[in-house]
N, C-alpha and C positions, 0 to 999 in steps of 0.2 A: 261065661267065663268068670273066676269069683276074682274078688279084689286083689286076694295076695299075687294070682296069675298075669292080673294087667298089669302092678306094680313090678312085678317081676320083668314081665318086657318092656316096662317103661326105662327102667334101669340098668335091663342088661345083667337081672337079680346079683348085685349089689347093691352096698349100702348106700342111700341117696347124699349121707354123711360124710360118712369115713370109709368107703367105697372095700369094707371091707363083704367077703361071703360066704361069711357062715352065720347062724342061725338068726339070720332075717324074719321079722314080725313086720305088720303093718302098726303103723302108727298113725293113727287120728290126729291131726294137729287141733289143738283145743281154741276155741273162738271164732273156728272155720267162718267164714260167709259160705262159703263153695257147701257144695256138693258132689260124691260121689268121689271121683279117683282125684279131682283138684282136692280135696281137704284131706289124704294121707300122703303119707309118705313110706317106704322101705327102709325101714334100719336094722340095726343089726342088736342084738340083747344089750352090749354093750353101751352104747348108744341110748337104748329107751332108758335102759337104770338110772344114767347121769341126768337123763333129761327129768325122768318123773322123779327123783332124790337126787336136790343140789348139794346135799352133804356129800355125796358119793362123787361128785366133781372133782374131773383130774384134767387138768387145764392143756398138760402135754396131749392128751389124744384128741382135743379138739383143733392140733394145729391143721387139719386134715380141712378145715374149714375155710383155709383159704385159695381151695379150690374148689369145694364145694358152693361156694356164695355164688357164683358165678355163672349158676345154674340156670336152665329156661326155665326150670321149673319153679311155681312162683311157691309152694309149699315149704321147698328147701330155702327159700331164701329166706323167708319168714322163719323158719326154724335155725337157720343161720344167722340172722340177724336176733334175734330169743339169746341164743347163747353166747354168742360176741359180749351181747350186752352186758349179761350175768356174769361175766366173767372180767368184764372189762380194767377192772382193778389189778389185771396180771399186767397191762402194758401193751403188750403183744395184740390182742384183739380188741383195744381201743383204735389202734395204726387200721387193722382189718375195718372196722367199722365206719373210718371215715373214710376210708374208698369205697366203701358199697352203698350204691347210689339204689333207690327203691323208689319206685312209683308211689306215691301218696297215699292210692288204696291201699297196696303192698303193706306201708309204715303202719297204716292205720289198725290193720287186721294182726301185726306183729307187737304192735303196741295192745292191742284187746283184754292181755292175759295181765297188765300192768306193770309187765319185764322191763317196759322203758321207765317207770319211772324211777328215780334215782332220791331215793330215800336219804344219802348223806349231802346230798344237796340242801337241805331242811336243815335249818341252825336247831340246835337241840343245846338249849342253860339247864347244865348239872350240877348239879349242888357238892359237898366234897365227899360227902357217901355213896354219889353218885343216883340219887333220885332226881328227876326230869322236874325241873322249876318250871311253872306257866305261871302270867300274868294275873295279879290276884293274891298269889299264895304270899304267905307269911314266913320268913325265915330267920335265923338266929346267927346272929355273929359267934363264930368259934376261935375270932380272934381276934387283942386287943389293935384296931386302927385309927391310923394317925388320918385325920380329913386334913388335907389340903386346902386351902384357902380359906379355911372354916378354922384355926388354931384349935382343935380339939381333938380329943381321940374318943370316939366308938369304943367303948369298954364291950368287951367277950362278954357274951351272954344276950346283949342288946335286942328285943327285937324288934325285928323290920317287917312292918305291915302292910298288907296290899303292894307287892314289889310290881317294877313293871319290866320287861326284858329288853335292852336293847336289839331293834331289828339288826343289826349288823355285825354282831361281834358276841358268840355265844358266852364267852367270859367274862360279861358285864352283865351285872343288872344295875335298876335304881330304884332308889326310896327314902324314904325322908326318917333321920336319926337327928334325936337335939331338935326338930324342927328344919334342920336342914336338908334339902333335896341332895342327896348324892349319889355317887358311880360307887359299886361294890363290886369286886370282881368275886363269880361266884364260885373259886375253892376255898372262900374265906366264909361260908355259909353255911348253914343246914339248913332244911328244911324242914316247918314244926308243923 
């Protein structure tokens, strides 16, 4: 019997998704551990486009997912929990994702593809042109400031050497002007 025919009776041929049945493909889930009919799934064209191009992500057709999670199937969950995630900046399927509760292995093989990690988590100091400041780098005053407890002003143009970022607050850094150690918030910077 070939794969797309057990998928087909495993599902009832619908989609394992969006339960919709028309032109259903098998899909590989990518990072498998499994083997065999545990590492695809049945979906529908619709369905693989979004998955394999998150440009092509329409956040309405995956509310279909919150009956899909729910699945024995542990593929679907993992492809469930994939897209909750990516998507999770709508609202809607942050609420989905913390009710759906996954076995460790489950989380672990869902996380494989790196979908869990949350890249705006990561403080990111941007200078006012908008280049990524790291620890190190040398940047230019683009405007004249008044230092606080220092009775001076940083005159435009000033530069500021070896800066270092503060860990907690991406609109900071520090470096020493005049000799003095100070906070510079960085849309007042370029980077040279």
């Amino acid at each position: 019997m070939s794969k797309l025919k057990e998928l087909q009776d495993r599902s009832g041929s619908v989609c394992e998704l969006c339960s919709t049945t028309e032109d259903l493909l098998v899909y590989d889930i990518p990072e498998s551990p499994n083997v065999g009919l545990d590492s695809s799934i049945l979906v529908c064209s619709t369905c693989k486009e979004q998955i394999e191009d998150p440009s092509k992500m329409n956040p309405n057709h995956w509310r279909c997912l919150n009956d899909s999670m729910w699945s024995q199937v542990t593929g679907v969950q993992v492809m469930a929990w994939r897209i909750l995630t990516r998507l999770r900046s709508e609202g809607w399927p942050q609420d989905l994702l913390d009710m759906l509760y996954l076995d460790d292995d489950i989380i672990k093989w869902a996380q494989a593809t790196g979908e869990g990690d949350d890249q705006s988590d990561i403080l990111k100091h941007i200078d006012s042109n908008g280049a990524i400041l790291q620890a190190g780098d040398n940047v230019v005053l683009i405007k004249d400031l008044n230092v606080k407890g220092a009775n001076f002003t940083a005159k435009r143009g000033t530069a500021v050497r070896n800066i270092s970022l503060v860990y907690d607050n991406a609109e900071h850094i520090e470096g020493k002007v005049s000799g003095q150690h100070i906070v510079i918030l960085t849309k007042f910077v370029k980077k040279s």
